[in-house]
C-alpha positions as CSV (number, residue, x, y, z in Angstrom):
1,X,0.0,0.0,0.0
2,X,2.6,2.0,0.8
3,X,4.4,1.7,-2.2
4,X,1.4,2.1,-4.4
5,X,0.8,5.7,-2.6
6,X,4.3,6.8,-3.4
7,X,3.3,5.8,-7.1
8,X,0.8,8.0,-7.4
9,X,2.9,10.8,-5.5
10,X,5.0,10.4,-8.2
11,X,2.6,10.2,-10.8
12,X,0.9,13.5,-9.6
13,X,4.0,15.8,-8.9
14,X,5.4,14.7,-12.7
15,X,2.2,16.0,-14.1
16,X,2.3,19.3,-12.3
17,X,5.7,19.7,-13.2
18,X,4.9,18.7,-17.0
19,X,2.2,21.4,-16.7
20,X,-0.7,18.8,-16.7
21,X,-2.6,20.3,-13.7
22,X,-6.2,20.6,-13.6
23,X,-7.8,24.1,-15.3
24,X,-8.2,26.6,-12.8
25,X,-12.1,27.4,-11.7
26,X,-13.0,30.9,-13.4
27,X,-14.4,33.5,-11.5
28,X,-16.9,36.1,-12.3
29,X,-14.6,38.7,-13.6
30,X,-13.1,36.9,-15.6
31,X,-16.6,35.4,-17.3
32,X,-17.5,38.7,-17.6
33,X,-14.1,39.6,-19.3
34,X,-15.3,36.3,-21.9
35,X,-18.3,37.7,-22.5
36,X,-17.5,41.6,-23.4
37,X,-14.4,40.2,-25.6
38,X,-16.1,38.3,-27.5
39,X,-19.2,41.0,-28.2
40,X,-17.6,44.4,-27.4
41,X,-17.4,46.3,-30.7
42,X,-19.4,43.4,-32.7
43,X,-22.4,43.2,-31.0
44,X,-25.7,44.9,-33.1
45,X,-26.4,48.3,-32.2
46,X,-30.3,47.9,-32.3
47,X,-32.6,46.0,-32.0
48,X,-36.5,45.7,-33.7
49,X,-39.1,43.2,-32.7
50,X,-43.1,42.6,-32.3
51,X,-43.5,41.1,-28.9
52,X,-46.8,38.9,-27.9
53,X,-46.8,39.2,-24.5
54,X,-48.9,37.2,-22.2
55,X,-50.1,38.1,-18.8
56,X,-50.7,35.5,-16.0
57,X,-52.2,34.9,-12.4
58,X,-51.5,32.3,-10.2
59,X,-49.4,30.2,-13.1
60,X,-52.5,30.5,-15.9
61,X,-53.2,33.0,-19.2
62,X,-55.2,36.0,-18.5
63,X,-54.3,38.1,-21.1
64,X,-52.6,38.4,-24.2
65,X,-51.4,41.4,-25.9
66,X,-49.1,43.3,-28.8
67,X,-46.2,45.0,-27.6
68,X,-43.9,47.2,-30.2
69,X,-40.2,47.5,-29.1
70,X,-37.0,49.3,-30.3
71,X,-33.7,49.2,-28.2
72,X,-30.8,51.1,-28.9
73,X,-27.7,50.4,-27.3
74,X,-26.5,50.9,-24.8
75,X,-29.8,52.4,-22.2
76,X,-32.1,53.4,-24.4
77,X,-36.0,51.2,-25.0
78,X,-39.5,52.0,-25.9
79,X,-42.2,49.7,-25.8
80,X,-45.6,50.7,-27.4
81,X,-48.2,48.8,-25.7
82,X,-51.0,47.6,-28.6
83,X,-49.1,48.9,-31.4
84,X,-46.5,51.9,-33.0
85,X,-49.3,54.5,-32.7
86,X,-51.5,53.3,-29.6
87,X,-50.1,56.2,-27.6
88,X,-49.2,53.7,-24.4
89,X,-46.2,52.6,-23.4
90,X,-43.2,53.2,-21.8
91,X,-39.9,54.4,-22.3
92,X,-36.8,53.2,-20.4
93,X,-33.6,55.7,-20.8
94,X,-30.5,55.4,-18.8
95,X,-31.5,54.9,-15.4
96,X,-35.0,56.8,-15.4
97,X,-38.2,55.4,-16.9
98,X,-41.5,57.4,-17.9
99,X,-44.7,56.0,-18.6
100,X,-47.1,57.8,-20.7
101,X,-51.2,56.9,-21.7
102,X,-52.9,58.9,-24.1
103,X,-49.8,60.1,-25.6
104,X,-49.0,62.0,-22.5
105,X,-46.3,61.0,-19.7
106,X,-48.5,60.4,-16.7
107,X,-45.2,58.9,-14.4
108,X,-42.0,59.3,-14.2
109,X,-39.2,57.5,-12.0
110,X,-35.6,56.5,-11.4
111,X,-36.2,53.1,-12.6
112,X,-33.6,51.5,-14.5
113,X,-33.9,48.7,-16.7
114,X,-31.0,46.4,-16.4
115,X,-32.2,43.6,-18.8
116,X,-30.8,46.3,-21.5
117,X,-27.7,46.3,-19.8
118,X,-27.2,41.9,-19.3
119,X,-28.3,41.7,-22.9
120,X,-26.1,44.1,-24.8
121,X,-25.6,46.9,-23.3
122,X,-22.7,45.9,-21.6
123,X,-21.1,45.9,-24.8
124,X,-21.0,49.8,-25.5
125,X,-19.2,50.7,-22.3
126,X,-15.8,50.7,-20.5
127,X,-14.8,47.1,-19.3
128,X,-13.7,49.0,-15.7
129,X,-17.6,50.7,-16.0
130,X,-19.1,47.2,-16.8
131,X,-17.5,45.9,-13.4
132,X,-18.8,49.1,-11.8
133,X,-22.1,48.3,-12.6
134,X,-22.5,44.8,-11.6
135,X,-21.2,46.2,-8.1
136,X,-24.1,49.0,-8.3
137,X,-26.7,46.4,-9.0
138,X,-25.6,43.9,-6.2
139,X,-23.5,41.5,-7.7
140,X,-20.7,40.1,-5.4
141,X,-18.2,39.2,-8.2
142,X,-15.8,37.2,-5.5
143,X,-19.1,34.2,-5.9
144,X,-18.9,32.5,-9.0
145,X,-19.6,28.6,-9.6
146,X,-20.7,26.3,-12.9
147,X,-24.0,24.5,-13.5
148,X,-26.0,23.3,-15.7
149,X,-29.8,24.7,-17.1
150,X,-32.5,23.1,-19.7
151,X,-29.4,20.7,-20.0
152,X,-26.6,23.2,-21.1
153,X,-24.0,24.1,-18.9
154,X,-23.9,27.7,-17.4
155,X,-21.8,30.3,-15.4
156,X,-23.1,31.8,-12.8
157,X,-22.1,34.8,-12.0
158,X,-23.0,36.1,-8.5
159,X,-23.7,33.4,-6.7
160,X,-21.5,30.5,-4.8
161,X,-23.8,27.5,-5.7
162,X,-27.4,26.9,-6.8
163,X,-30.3,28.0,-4.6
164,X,-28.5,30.9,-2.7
165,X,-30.7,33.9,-2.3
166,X,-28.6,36.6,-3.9
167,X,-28.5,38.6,-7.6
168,X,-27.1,36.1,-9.8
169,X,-26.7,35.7,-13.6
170,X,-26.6,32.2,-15.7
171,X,-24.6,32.4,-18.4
172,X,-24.5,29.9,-21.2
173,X,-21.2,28.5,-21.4
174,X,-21.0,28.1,-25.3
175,X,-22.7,31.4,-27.0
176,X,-22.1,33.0,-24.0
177,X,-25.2,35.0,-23.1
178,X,-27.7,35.8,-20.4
179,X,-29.8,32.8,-20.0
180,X,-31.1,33.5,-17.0
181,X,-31.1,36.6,-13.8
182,X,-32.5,36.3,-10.3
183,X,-32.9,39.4,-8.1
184,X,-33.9,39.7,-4.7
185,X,-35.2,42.5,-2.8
186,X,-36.3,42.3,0.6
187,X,-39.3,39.5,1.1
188,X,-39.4,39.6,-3.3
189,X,-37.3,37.4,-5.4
190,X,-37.8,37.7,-9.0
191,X,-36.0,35.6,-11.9
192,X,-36.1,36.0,-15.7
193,X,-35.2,33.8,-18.1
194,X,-34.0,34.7,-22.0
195,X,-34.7,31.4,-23.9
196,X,-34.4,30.3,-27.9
197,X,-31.9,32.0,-29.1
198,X,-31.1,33.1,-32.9
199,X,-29.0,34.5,-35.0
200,X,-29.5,38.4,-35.9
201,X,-27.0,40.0,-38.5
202,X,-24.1,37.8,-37.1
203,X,-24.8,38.6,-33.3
204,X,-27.9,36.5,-30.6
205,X,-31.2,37.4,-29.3
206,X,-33.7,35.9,-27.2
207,X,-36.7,34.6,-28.7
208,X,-38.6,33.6,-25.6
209,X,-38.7,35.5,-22.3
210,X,-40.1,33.9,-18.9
211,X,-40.9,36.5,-16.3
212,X,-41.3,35.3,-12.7
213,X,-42.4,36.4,-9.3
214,X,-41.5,34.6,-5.8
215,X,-41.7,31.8,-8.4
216,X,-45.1,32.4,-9.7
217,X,-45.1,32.8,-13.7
218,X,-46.4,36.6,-14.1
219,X,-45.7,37.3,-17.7
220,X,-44.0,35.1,-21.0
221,X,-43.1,37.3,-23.8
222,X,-42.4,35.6,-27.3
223,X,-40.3,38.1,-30.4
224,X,-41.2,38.3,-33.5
225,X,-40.0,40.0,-37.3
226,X,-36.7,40.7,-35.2
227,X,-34.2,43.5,-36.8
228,X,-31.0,44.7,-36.0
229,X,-28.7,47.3,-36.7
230,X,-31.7,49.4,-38.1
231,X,-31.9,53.1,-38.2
232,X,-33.3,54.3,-35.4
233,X,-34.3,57.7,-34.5
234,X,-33.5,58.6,-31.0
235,X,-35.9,61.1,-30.8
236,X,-38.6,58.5,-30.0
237,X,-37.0,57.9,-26.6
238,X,-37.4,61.7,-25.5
239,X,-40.0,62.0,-23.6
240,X,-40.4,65.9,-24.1
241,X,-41.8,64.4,-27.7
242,X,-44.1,61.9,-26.7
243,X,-47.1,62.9,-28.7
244,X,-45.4,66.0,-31.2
């Protein structure tokens, strides 16, 4: 026995010394890192889709409606609720958002939307202001661990292991991209999910969004006639102009 434990002594310090160790974990940093040099400079600039977005209570269907939504990158998205010309929606825009009915804003609140930021915007700023960022939205980059989701593995950025209550995001190991956010907030945990993805002009999107609240499903929203890189008039994201 002896001798068989000094053979695999051996064994083991010849393969560290020829360099044969086993791959270092990651950590979120450095996932992030992955991510924004792979995308930064190459990712689309805009983005165009019709959304069908269904409303539910207590896990069933209660409504289903039209949504209209342009992004530009990095903080900027409107959503037209019922159509380009309804006169409802919403407009998100750096970290404020303003709500307007009737073609007039009727609220208006720091609110930022930091889907825009996990799914592309990340890509438009800084690498030191990306860090920054996580930090401002609660992410404890020194937790990181793999798993795996819908049978892929994933990164998770965030968070030590699985089931710990803190802001975490999945990222698919392969493409690369959000898969998946939870955020919790006193009593209120909610978790997203960005599902199907395809190719647009060289670069991913979702296809299928999943929208959950103390994990009761609240709202699925599917994409269609997706476009990016389209011109875009930023004008439409002032909300001085809604209605002029």
């Amino acid at each position: 026995m002896k001798h068989l434990v000094s053979i695999i002594t051996s064994i083991i310090t010849l393969l560290s010394v020829w360099g044969f160790t086993s791959p270092r974990q990651l950590t979120s940093a450095q996932v992030i890192k992955k991510m924004y040099t792979r995308y930064y400079n190459k990712w689309h600039t805009s983005l165009t889709f019709t959304q069908t977005t269904g409303r539910y209570r207590n896990d069933t269907l209660i409504k289903t409606d039209t949504w209209y939504e342009r992004i530009v990158y990095p903080d900027m998205l409107r959503i037209d609720f019922g159509g380009d010309n309804s006169g409802n929606g919403v407009i998100y825009r750096g970290d404020s958002s303003y709500v307007f009915r009737n073609n007039k804003v009727v609220r208006s609140a720091k609110d930022e939307n930091e889907l825009i930021f996990f799914l592309g915007g990340m890509y438009f700023k800084p690498i030191d202001n990306v860090f920054d960022h996580f930090k401002e939205l609660q992410f404890d980059l020194n937790k990181f661990h793999e798993t795996k989701w819908n049978g892929k593995e994933v990164y998770v950025i965030g968070a030590g292991k699985d089931g710990e209550k803190v802001n975490q995001l999945w990222i698919d190991k392969e493409k690369l991209v959000a898969v998946r956010y939870f955020k919790y907030e006193g009593n209120t945990k909610t978790e997203a999910t960005f599902e199907e993805h395809k190719m647009v002009n060289g670069n991913w999107s979702e296809t299928l969004c999943k929208f959950y609240i103390n994990d009761k499903l609240l709202q699925t929203e599917v994409y269609h006639d997706i476009k990016a890189n389209q011109e875009i008039d930023r004008k439409i994201f002032d909300p001085a102009l809604i209605g002029k």
